[in-house]
C-alpha positions in Angstrom: 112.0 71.9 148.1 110.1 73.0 144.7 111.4 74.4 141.2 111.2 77.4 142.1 114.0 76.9 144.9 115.9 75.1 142.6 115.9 77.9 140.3 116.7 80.5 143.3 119.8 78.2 143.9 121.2 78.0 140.8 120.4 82.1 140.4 122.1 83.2 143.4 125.1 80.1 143.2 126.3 81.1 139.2 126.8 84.3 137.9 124.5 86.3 135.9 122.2 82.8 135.5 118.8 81.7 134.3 117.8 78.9 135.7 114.5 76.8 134.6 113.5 74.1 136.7 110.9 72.0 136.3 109.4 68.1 137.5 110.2 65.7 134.6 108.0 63.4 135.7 105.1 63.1 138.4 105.9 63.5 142.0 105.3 60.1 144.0 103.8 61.1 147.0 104.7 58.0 148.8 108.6 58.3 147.8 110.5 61.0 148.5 111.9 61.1 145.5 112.6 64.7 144.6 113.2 65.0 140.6 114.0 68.1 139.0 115.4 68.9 135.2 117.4 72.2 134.8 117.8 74.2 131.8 120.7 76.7 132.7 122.1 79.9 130.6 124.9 81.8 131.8 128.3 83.3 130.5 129.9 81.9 133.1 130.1 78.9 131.3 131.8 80.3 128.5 135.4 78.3 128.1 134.0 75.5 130.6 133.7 71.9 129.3 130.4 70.1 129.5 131.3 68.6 133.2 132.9 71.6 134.6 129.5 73.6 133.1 127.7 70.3 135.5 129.8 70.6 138.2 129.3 74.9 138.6 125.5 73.7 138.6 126.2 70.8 141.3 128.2 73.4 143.4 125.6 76.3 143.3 122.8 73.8 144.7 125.3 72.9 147.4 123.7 70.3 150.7 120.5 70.5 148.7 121.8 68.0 146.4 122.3 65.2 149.5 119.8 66.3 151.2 116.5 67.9 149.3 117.4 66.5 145.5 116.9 62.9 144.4 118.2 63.3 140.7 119.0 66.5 139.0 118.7 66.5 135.2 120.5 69.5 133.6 121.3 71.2 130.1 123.6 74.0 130.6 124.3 76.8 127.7 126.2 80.2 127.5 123.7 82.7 125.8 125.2 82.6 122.3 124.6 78.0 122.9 121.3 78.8 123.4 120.2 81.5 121.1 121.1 78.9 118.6 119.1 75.8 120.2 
């Protein structure tokens, strides 16, 4: 799995979302140790605390997340959060 099916997850899982994913850190090769860090706008997080925001993210990658994802880093914003980050 790469960023780019991350992002493709996240996309088609949460409404109306931009997903950026990208490696945090430098693949090891040797370890199958699939890290990824998420930077995710959508209004469908409007009126959603912090961990319900998390868990939309968690849902939207679905088996990936046991199966294809190590560690998942995320930042999650509506549009108006991150016009003003």
């Amino acid at each position: 799995m790469d960023t780019a099916d991350v992002e493709r997850l996240i996309e088609e899982g949460i409404e109306d979302a931009e997903a950026t994913v990208t490696l945090p850190r430098a693949p090891d090769e040797e370890h199958e140790d699939a890290h990824f860090a998420a930077v995710v706008v959508s209004p469908a997080f409007e009126g959603k605390s912090l961990v319900q925001q998390h868990q939309m993210v968690y849902d939207a990658v679905g088996d990936a997340m046991t199966t294809d994802i190590h560690a998942l880093e995320m930042k999650t914003f509506t549009p108006e959060e991150y016009e003003g980050a």
